[in-house]
C-alpha positions in Angstrom: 20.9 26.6 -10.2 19.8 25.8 -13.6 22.7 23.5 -15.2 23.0 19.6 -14.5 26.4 20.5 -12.8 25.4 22.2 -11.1 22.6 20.4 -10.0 24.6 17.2 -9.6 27.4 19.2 -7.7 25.0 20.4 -5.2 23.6 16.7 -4.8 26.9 15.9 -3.3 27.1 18.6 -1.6 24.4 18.3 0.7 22.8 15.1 0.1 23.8 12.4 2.5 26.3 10.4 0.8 25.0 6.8 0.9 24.2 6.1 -2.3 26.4 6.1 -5.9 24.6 8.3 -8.1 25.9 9.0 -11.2 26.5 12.8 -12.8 23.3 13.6 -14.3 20.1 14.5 -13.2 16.6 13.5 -14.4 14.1 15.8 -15.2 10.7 14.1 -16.9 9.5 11.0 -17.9 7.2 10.1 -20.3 5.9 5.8 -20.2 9.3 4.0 -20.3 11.7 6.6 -21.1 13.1 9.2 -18.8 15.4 12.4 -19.8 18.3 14.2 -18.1 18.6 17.8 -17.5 20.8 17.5 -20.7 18.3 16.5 -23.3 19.6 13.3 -23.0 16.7 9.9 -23.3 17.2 6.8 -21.5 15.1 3.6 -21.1 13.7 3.0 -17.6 14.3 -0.6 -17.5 14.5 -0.6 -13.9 10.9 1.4 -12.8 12.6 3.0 -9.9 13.6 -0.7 -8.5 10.1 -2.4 -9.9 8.1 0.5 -8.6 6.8 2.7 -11.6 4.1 0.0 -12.4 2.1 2.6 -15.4 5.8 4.3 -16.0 6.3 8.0 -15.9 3.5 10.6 -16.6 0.6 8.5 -16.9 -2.5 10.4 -17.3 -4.7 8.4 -15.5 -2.8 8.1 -12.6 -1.5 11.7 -13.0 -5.3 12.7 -13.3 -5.9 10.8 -9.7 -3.1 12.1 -7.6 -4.2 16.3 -9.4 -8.0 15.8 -8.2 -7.3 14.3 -4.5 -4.3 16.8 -4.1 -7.1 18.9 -4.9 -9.9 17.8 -2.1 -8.2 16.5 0.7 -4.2 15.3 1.4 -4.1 14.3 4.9 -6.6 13.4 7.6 -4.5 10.4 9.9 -5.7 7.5 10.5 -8.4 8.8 13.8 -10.8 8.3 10.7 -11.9 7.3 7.7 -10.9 8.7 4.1 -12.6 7.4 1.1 -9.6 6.5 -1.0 -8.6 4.3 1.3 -12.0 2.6 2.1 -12.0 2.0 -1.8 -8.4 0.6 -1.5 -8.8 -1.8 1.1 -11.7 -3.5 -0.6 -9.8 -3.8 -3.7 -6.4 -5.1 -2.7 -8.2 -7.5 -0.3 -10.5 -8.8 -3.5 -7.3 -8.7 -5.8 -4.8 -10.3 -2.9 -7.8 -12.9 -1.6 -7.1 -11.2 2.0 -9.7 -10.2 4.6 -7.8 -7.2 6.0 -5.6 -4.3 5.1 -3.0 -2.2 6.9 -1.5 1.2 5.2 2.1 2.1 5.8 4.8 3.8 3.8 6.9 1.5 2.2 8.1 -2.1 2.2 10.3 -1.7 5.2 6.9 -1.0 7.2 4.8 -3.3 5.6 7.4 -5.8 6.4 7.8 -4.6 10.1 4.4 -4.9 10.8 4.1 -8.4 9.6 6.8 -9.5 12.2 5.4 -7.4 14.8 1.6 -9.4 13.4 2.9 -12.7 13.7 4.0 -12.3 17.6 1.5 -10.4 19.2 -1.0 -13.2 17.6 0.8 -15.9 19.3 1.5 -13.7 22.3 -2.1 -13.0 22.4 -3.5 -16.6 22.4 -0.9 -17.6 25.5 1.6 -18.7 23.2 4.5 -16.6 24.2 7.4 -18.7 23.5 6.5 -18.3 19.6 8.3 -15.2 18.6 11.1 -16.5 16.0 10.9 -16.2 12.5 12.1 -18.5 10.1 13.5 -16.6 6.9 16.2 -17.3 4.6 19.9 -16.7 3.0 20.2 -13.9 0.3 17.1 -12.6 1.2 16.3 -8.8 1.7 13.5 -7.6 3.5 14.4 -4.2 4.8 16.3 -1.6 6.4 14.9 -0.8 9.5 16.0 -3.3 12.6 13.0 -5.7 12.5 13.2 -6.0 8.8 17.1 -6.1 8.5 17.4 -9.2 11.3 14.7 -11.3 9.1 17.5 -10.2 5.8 19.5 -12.8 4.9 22.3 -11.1 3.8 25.3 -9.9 6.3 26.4 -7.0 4.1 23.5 -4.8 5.0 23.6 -5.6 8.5 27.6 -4.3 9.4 27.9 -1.9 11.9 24.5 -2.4 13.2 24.9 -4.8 16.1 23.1 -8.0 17.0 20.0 -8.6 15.3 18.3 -11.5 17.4 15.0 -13.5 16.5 15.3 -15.1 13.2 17.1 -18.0 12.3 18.0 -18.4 8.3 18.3 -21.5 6.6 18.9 -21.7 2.5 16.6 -20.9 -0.1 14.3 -23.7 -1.9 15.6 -26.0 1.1 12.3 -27.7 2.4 14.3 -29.7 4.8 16.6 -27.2 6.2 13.1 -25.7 7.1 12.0 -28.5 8.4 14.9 -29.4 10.8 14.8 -25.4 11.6 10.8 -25.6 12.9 9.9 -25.7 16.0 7.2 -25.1 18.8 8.9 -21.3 19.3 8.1 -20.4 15.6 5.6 -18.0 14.7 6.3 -17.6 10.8 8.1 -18.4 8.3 8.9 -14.7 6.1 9.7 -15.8 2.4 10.0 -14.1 -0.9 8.2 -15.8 -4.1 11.3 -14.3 -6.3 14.6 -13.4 -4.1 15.2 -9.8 -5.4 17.7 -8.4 -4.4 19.1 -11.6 -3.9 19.7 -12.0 -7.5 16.3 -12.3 -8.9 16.2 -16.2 -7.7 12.8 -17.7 -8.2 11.1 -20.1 -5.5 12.1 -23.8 -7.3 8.9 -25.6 -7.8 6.7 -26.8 -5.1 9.1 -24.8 -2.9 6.2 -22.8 -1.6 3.7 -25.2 -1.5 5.6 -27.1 0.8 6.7 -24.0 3.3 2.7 -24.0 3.4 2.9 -27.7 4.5 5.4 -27.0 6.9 3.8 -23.7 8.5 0.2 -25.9 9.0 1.6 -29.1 10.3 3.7 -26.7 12.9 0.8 -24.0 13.7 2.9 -21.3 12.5 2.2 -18.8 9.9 3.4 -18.4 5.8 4.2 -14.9 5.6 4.9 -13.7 2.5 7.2 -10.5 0.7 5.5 -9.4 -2.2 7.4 -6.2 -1.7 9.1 -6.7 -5.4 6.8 -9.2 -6.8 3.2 -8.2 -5.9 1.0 -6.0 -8.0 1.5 -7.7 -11.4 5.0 -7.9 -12.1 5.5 -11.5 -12.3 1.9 -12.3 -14.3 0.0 -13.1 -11.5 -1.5 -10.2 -9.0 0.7 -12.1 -6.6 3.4 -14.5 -7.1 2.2 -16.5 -4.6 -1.0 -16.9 -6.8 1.5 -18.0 -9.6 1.9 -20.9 -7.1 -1.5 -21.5 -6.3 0.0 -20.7 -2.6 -2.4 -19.1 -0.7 0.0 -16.8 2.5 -1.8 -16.1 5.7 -0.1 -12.3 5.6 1.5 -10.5 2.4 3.7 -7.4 2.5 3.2 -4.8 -0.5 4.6 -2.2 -1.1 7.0 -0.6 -4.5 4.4 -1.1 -7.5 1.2 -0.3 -5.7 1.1 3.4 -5.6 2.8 3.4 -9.0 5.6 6.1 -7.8 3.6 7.5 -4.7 5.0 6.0 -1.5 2.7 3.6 -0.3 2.9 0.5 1.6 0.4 -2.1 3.2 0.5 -5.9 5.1 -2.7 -7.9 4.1 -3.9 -10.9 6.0 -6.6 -13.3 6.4 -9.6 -12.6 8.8 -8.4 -14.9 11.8 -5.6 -12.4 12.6 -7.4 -9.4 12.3 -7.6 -9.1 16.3 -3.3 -9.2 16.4 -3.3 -5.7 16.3 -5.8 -4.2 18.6 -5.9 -0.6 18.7 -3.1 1.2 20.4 -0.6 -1.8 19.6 0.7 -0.6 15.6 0.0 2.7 13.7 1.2 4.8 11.2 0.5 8.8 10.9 1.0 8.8 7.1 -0.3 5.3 6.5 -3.2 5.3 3.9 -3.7 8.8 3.7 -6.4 9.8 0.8 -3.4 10.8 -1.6 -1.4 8.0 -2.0 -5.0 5.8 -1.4 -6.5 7.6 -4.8 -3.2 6.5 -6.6 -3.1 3.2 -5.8 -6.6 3.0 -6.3 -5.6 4.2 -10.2 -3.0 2.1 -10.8 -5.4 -0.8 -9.9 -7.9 0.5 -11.8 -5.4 0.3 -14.9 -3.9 -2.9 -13.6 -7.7 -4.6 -13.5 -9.1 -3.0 -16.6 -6.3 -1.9 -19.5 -4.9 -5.5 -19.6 -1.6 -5.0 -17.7 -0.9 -8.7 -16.6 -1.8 -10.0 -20.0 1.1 -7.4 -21.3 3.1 -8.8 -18.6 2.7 -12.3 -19.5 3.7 -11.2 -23.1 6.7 -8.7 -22.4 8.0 -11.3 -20.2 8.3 -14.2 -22.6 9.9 -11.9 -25.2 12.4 -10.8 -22.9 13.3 -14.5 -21.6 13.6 -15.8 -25.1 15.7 -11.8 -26.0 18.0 -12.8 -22.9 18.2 -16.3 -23.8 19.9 -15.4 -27.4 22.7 -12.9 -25.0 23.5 -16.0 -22.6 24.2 -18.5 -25.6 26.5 -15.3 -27.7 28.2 -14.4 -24.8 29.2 -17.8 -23.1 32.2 -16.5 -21.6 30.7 -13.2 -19.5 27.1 -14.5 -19.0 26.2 -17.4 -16.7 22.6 -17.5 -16.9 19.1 -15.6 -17.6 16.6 -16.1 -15.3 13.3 -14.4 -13.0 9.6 -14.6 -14.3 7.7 -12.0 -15.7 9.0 -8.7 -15.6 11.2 -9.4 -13.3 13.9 -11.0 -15.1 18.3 -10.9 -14.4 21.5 -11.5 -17.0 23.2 -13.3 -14.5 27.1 -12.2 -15.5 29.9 -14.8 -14.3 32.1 -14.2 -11.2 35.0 -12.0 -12.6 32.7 -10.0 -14.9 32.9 -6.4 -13.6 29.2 -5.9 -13.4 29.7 -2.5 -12.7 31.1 -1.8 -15.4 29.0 -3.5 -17.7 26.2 -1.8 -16.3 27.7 1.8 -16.7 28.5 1.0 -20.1 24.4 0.3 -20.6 23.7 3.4 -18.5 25.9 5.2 -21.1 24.1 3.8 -23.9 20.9 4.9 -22.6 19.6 2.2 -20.4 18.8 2.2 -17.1 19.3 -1.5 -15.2 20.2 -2.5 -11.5 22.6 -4.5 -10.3 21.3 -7.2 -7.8 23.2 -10.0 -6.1 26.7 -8.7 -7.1 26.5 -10.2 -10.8 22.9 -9.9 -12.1 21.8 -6.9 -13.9 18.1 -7.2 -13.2 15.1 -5.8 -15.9 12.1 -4.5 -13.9 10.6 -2.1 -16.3 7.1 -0.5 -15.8 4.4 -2.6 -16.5 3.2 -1.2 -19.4 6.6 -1.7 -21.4 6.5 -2.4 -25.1 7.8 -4.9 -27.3 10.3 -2.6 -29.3 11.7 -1.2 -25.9 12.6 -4.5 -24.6 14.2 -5.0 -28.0 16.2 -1.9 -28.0 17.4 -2.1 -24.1 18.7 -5.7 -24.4 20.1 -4.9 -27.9 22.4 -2.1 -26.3 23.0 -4.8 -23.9 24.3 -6.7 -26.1 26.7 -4.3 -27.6 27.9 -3.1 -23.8 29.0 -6.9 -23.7 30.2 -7.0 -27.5 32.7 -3.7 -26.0 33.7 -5.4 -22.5 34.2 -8.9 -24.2 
C-alpha cells in the first residue's frame, strides 16, 4: 500500500464513515505547511481544529515527546509521574487556578467540569443545584454530558433526551438572568463560540455572567477548549476579559498534537471530587505531561502570544480588505487573535468555496454553516497569512 489511492481507498474502506475526508492523504509537516502523499504542499491554516499550537515537526516539542517515550509512557494515575507534577504547577501559575485534573481531550475536560459543579453542591447539602445554564450555538462536546450542555440541535439527532441544562442566547445578560435560579450550579460558557461561528463574548458579556454566578451562589465555568493556551493573545480568553472562572476546561492546543486534556479550578472546590468519585486511566500520563510541558515552555519563553497579538492584527486588517472587495459573498470578518472567521452570506456555498481553497493549497474549516474559520499554529508567519488569504481571495474572485 504505497500509493495515495490507494491509501485513500483503503480509508473508506475500513474507516468508519463519519467524517468527509477528501482524496488525499497527508504525510509530514514541517511549521505551517503539511504535504500529501503526492508531493503536493498545503498551508495548515486550521492547526488540526486550533490544536497544533508549535505546528508540525517542531524540534523542541519533537525532542520532548523522543526522550519521555524513551524513560517512561504510562504509569496511571495510582501515582505520581514527574511530567505531570511539572505540568500542574505550570498551567495552574499560567491559568491563575489552584488545582488540575488530566484527561484526554475536551469532551473530558468538559465532562468533568459538569460532573465538578454537582457533586460540590451535592456535597454541601445542596442537592437541588444540578442544572447548568449554557447557551445557543454553543459546542461543548460529544459525549452525553457534554452534548446536553451544546447548544446546537444538529449534533444531538438521534441521540435521545438530553436533560439538565437550560440554553438561553449568547451575549444575553438578561436571558441569564431570568433563566437563574436556586437549582443552578453553573453557568458553562465559551469566551469565543467556535464552532458556533467563531462569535466573540460582546463586551462586558463575561463580566457580568460573573455578576450573575456570585449574586446567585453558582459557579462561572468556563470552555477554553478552543481558546485557551494562547490563541486569542491572552493565556486565557477569559484573562482577555479580566474575568477570572471558578473552573476552566483545556484541552486542543495544550499538548501541541498529543492528546491531552485537563479542567482547572480554584482551591475551594478541590474537595468536589474525592477519590473514587472521577478518574481517568490515560489522564496525565508522563508522555503527553512532557509535551505539554514543551509547548509551554515555548509558549512562556519564545514569545508566542506576542506573535499572536501580531499575526492576529495582520490577519483582521488582510480579512478586512476580502469583506469590503467581495460585498456580495462575504458578510463579515470577525474572532480575536488567531482565531479569526470570513463569515460568507447565506446562499454562498461554503463548501464549495472552501474546496476551492483546499485546492489551492489551503487548509480552512468551516464553522457555523458559513464561516471559514483561520486557526493556524501559533507560531504562523506574516507571509503565510498573506499567502493563505490571498488564495482566498482568488477562490472568491472564481466563485464570484
Amino acid at each position: 500500500m504505497t500509493t495515495e489511492s490507494q491509501l485513500v481507498q483503503a480509508g473508506r474502506t475500513y474507516l468508519y464513515p463519519n467524517y468527509r475526508q477528501p482524496p488525499f492523504v497527508f504525510v509530514r509537516g514541517q511549521g505551517s505547511v503539511l504535504w500529501d502523499a503526492s508531493g503536493k504542499r498545503y498551508l495548515d491554516m486550521y492547526a488540526g481544529i486550533a490544536v497544533s499550537t508549535l505546528g508540525h515537526a517542531h524540534p523542541k516539542l519533537t525532542a520532548a515527546i523522543a526522550e519521555q517515550a524513551g524513560k517512561l509512557l504510562h504509569v496511571s494515575n495510582y501515582f505520581y509521574n514527574e511530567p505531570n507534577v511539572l505540568l500542574a504547577e505550570k498551567l495552574c501559575r499560567l491559568s491563575g487556578m489552584d488545582r488540575a485534573f488530566f484527561c484526554n481531550s475536551g469532551t473530558e475536560a468538559i465532562e468533568a467540569t459538569l460532573k465538578l459543579a454537582r457533586r460540590h453542591f451535592h456535597a454541601k447539602g445542596q442537592t437541588e443545584r444540578q442544572r447548568i445554564i449554557a447557551f445557543r450555538n454553543s459546542f461543548h462536546g460529544r459525549t452525553l454530558g457534554a452534548l446536553a450542555a451544546t447548544g446546537q440541535d444538529k449534533y444531538k439527532d438521534g441521540f435521545g433526551p438530553l436533560p439538565g441544562v437550560s440554553h438561553v442566547a449568547y451575549g444575553d445578560l438578561e436571558a441569564v438572568r431570568q433563566a437563574m435560579g436556586p437549582d443552578v450550579a453553573g453557568i458553562l460558557v465559551e469566551p469565543v463560540q467556535g464552532e458556533g461561528g467563531v462569535l466573540p463574548a460582546p463586551p462586558g458579556f463575561l463580566r457580568g455572567l460573573r455578576a450573575l454566578a456570585d449574586s446567585h451562589g453558582a459557579l462561572l465555568l468556563a470552555d477554553e477548549v478552543q481558546t485557551g493556551i494562547g490563541r486569542t493573545g491572552t493565556f486565557l480568553a477569559f484573562q482577555g476579559e479580566g474575568v477570572a472562572p471558578d473552573v476552566v476546561a483545556l484541552a486542543k492546543a495544550l499538548g501541541g498534537g498529543v492528546p491531552i486534556g485537563a479542567m482547572v479550578c480554584k482551591r475551594f472546590l478541590e474537595d468536589a471530587l474525592p477519590p473514587g468519585s472521577h478518574g481517568s486511566t490515560f489522564g496525565g500520563n508522563p508522555l503527553a505531561s512532557a509535551a505539554a510541558l514543551a509547548v509551554l515552555d515555548v509558549l512562556e519563553n519564545d514569545g508566542l502570544v506576542a506573535n499572536v497579538k501580531q499575526r492576529g492584527e495582520e490577519l483582521t486588517a488582510l480579512l478586512g480588505k476580502v469583506v469590503a472587495k467581495f460585498p456580495r459573498l462575504v458578510e463579515c470578518a470577525r474572532g480575536r487573535g488567531l482565531l479569526q472567521a470570513l463569515v460568507l452570506r447565506e446562499g454562498v456555498d461554503a463548501r464549495k468555496v472552501m474546496s476551492a481553497v483546499q485546492e489551492s493549497g489551503v487548509l480552512l474549516t468551516i464553522a457555523g454553516g458559513q464561516a471559514l474559520r483561520f486557526s493556524p499554529p501559533l507560531i504562523v508567519t506574516k507571509s503565510e497569512i498573506e499567502e493563505a488569504v490571498g488564495l482566498l481571495s482568488n477562490a472568491l474572485s472564481i466563485y464570484g
